[in-house]
ChimeraX commands (.cxc) that place a marker at each C-alpha (Angstrom):
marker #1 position 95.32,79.90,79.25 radius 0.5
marker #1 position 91.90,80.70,80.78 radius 0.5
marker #1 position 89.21,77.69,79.42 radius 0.5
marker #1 position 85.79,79.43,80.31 radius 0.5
marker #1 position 83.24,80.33,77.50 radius 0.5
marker #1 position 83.34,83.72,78.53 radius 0.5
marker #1 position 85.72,85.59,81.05 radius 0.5
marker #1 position 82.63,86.88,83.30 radius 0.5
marker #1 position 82.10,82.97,84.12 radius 0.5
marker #1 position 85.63,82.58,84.79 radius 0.5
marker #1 position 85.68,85.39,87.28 radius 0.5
marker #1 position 82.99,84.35,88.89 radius 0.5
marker #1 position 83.93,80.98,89.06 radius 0.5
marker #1 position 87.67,82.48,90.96 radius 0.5
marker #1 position 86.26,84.81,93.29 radius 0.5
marker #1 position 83.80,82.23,94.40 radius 0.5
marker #1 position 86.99,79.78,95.01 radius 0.5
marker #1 position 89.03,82.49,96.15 radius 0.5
marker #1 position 86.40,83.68,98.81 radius 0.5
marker #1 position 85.74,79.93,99.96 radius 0.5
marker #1 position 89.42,79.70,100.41 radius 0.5
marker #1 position 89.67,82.58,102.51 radius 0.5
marker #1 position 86.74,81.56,104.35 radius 0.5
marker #1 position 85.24,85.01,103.37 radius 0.5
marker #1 position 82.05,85.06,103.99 radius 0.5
marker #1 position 79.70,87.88,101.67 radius 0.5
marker #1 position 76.90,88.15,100.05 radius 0.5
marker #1 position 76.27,86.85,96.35 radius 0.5
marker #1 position 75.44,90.30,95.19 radius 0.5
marker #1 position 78.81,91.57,96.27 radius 0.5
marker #1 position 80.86,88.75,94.58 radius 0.5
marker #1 position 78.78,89.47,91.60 radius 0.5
marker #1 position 80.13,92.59,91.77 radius 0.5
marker #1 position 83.64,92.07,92.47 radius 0.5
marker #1 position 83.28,89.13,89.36 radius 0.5
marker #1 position 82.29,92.18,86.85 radius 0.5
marker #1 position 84.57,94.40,88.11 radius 0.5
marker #1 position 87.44,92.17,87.06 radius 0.5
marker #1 position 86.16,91.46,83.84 radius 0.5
marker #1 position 85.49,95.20,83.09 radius 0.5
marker #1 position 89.16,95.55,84.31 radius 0.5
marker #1 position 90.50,92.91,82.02 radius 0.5
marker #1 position 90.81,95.52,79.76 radius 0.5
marker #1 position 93.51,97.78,80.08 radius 0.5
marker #1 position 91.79,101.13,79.03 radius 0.5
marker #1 position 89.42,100.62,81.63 radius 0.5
marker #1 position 92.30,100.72,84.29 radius 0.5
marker #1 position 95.06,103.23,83.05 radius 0.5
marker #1 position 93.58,106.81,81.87 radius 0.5
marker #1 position 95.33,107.64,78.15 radius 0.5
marker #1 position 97.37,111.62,79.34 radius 0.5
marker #1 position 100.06,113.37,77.44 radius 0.5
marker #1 position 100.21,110.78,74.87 radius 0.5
marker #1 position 100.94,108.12,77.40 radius 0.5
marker #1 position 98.71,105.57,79.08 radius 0.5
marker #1 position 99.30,106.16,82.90 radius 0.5
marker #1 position 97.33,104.75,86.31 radius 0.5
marker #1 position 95.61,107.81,87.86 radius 0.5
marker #1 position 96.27,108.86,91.43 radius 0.5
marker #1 position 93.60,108.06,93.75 radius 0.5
marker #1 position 93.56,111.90,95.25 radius 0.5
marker #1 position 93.09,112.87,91.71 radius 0.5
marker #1 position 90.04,111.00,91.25 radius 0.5
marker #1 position 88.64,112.33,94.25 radius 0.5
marker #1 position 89.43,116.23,93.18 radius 0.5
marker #1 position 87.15,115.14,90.30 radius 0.5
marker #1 position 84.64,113.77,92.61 radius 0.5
marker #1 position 84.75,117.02,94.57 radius 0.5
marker #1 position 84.26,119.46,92.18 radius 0.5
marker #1 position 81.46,117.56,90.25 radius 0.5
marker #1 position 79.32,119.20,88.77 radius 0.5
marker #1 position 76.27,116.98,89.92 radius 0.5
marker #1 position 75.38,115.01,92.40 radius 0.5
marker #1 position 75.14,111.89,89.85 radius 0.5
marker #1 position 78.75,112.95,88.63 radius 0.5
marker #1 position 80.23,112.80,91.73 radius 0.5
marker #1 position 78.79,109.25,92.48 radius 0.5
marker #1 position 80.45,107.73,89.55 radius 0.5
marker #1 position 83.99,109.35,90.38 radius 0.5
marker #1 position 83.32,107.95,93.70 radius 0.5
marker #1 position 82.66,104.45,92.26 radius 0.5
marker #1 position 85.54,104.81,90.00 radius 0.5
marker #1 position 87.54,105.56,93.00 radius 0.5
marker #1 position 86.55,102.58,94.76 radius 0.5
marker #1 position 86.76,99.98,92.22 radius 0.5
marker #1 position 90.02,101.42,91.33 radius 0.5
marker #1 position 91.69,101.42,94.90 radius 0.5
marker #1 position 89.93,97.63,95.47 radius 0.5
marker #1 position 91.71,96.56,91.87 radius 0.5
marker #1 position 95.44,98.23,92.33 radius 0.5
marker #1 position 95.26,97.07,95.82 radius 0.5
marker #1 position 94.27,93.71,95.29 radius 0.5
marker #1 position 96.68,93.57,92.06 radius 0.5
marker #1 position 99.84,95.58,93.56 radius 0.5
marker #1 position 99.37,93.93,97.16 radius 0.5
marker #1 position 102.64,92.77,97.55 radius 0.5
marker #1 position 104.43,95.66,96.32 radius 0.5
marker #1 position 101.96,97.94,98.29 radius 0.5
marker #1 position 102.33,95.69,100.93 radius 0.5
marker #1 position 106.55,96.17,101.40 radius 0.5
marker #1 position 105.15,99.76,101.66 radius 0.5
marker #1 position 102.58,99.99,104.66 radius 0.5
marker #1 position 101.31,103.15,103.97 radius 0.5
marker #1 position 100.42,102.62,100.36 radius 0.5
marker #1 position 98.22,99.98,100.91 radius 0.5
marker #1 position 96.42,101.54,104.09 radius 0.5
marker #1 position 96.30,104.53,101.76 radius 0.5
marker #1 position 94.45,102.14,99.25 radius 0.5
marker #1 position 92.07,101.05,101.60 radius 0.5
marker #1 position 91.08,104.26,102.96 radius 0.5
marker #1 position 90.27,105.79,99.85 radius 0.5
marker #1 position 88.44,102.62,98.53 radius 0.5
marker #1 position 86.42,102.11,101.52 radius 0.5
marker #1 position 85.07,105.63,102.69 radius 0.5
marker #1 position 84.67,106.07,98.92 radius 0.5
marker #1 position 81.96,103.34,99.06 radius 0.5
marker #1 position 80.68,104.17,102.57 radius 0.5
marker #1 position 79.78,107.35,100.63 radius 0.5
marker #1 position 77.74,105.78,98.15 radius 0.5
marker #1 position 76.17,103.34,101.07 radius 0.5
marker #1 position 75.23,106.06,102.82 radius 0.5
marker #1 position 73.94,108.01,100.17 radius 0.5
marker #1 position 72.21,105.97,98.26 radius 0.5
marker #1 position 68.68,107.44,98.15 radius 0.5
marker #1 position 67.01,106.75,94.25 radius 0.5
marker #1 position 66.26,103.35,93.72 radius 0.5
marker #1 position 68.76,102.21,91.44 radius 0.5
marker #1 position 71.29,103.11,93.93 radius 0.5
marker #1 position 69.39,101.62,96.92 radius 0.5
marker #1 position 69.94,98.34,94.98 radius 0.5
marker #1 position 73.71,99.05,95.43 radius 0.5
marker #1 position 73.81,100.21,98.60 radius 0.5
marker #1 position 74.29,97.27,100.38 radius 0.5
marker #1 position 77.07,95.86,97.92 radius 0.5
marker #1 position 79.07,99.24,98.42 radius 0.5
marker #1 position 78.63,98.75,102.31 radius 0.5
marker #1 position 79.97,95.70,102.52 radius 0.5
marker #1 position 82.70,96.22,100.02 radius 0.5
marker #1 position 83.28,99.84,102.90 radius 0.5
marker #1 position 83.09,97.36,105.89 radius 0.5
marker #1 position 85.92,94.79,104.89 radius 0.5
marker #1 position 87.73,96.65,101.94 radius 0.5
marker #1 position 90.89,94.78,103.39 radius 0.5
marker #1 position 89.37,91.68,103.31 radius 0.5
marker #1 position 88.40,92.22,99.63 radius 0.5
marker #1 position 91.49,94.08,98.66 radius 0.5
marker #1 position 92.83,90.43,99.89 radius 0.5
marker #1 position 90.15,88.42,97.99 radius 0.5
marker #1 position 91.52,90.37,94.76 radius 0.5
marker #1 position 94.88,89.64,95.45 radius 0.5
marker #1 position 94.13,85.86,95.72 radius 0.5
marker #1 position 91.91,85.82,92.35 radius 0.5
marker #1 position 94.79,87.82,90.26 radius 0.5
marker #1 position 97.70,85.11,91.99 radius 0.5
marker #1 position 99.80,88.13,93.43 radius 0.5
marker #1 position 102.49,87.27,96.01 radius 0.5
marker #1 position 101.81,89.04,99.38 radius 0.5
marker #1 position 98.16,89.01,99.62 radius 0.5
marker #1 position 97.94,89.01,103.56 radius 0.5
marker #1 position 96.82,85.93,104.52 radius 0.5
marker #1 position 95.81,87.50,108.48 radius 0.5
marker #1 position 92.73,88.73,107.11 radius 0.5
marker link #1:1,2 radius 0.2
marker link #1:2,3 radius 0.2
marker link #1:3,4 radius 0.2
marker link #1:4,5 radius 0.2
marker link #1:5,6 radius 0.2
marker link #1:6,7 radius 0.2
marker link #1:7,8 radius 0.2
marker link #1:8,9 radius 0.2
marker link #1:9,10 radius 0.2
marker link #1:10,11 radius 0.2
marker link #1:11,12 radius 0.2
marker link #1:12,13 radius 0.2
marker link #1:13,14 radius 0.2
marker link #1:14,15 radius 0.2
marker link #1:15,16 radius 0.2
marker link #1:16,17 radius 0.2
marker link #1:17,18 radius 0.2
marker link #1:18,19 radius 0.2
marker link #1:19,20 radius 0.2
marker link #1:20,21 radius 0.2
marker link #1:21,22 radius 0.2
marker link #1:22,23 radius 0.2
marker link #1:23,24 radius 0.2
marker link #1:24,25 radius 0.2
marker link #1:25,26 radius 0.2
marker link #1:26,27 radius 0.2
marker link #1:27,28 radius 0.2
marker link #1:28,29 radius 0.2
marker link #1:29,30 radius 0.2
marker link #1:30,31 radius 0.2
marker link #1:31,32 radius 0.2
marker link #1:32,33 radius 0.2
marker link #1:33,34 radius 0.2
marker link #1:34,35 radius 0.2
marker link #1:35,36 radius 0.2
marker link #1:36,37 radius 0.2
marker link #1:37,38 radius 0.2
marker link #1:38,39 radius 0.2
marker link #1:39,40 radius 0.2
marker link #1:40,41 radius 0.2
marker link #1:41,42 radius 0.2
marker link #1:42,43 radius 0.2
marker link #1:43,44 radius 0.2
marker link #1:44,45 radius 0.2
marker link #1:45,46 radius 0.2
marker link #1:46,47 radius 0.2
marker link #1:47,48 radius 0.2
marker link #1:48,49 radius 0.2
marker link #1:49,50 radius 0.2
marker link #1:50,51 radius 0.2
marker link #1:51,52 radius 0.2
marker link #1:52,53 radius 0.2
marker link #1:53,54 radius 0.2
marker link #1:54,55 radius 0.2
marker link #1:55,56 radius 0.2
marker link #1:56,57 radius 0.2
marker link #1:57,58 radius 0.2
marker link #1:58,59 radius 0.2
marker link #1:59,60 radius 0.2
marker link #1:60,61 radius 0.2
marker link #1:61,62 radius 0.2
marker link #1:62,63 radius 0.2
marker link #1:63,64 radius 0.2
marker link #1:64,65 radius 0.2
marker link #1:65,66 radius 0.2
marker link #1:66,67 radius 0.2
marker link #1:67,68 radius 0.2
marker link #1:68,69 radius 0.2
marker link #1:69,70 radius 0.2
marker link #1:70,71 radius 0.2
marker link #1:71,72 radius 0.2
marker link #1:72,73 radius 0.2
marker link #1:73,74 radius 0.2
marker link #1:74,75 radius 0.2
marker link #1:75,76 radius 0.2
marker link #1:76,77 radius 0.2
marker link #1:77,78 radius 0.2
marker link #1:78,79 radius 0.2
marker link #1:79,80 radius 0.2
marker link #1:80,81 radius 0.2
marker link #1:81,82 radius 0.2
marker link #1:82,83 radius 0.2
marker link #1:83,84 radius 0.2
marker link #1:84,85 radius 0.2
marker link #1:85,86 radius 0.2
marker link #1:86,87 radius 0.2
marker link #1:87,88 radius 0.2
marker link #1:88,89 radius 0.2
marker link #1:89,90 radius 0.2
marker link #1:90,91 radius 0.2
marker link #1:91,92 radius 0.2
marker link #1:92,93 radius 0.2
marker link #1:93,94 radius 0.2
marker link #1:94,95 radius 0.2
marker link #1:95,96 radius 0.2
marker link #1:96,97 radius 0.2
marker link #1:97,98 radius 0.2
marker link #1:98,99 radius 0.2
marker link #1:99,100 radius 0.2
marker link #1:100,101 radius 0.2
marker link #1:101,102 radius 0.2
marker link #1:102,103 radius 0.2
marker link #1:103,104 radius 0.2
marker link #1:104,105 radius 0.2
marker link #1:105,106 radius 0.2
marker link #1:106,107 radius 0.2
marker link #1:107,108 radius 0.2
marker link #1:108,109 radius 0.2
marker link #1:109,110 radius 0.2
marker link #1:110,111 radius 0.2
marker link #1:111,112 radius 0.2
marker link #1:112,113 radius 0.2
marker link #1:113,114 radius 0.2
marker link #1:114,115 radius 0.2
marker link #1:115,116 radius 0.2
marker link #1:116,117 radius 0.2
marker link #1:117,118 radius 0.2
marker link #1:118,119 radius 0.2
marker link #1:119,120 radius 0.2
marker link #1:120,121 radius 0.2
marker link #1:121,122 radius 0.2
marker link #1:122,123 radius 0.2
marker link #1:123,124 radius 0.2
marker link #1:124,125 radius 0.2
marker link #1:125,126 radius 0.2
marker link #1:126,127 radius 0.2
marker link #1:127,128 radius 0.2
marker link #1:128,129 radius 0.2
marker link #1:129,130 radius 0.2
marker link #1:130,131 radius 0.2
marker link #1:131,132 radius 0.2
marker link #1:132,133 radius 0.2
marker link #1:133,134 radius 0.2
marker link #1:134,135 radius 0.2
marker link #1:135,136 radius 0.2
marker link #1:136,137 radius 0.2
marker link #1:137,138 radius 0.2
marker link #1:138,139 radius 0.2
marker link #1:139,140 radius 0.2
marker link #1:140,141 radius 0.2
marker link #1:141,142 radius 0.2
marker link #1:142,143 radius 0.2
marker link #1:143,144 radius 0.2
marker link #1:144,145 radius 0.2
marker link #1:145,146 radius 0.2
marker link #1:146,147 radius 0.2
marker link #1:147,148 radius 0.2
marker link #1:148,149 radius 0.2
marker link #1:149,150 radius 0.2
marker link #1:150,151 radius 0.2
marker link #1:151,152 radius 0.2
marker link #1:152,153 radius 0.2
marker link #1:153,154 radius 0.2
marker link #1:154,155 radius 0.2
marker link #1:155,156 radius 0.2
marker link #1:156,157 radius 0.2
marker link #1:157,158 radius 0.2
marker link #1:158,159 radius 0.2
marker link #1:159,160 radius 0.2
marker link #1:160,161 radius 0.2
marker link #1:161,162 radius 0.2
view
């Protein structure tokens, strides 16, 4: 049973715990970030994609077909996003059964990370400059964040080298 007045201040309140734990050291901004993204993800229809009647987690490489052939430049930075948040969320909430499976969760972390080393780089209107450095960091240590997930959701097998 989660006792917070709202879930966004419960969030927060775990990844800042979780990060201290891990002696992970990022900005606020980024926590923020990784705080909403949870709580946006707390609901199930923002994670699995509803296809042929059946509610289904997309493939990564899908999501960035979509991003390929977007249609705008705007398009293709929020299938980039969506790629990112989603490959820092399954990582961070499959890790240990990614993690029997080395590939999967490099494969994870790849995608994730140059995903938002995309949008870091960029990032040229304002209201993505004010992003830019959140998706940076979240490029530069995806693993360590991928780990910081795992910690905050209580999965087994979060890597605890990191």
């Amino acid at each position: 049973v989660i006792h917070a007045p709202q879930l966004s201040a419960y969030f927060h309140h775990e990844v800042q715990g979780a990060a201290e734990r891990r002696h992970l050291r990022a900005d606020e901004a980024t926590l923020h970030y990784l705080s909403l993204l949870l709580c946006q993800y707390a609901r199930s229809e923002r994670v699995f994609d509803f296809d042929d009647r059946h509610l289904q987690l997309r493939p990564l490489a899908l999501i960035y077909g979509d991003a390929l052939g977007a249609g705008s430049r705007r398009e293709r930075r929020l299938w980039l996003q969506r790629l990112g948040d989603l490959a820092l969320f399954v990582g961070g909430l499959f890790a240990g059964r990614l993690g029997r499976r080395f590939q999967d969760i490099e494969y994870c972390v790849a995608m994730g990370g140059n995903a938002y080393g995309y949008l870091q780089q960029t990032a040229t209107r304002p209201q993505e400059q004010a992003q830019a450095a959140v998706f940076g960091e979240l490029s530069g240590g995806f693993a360590q964040f991928v780990d910081l997930v795992a910690t905050v959701t209580g999965r087994p097998g979060a890597r605890q080298d990191a």
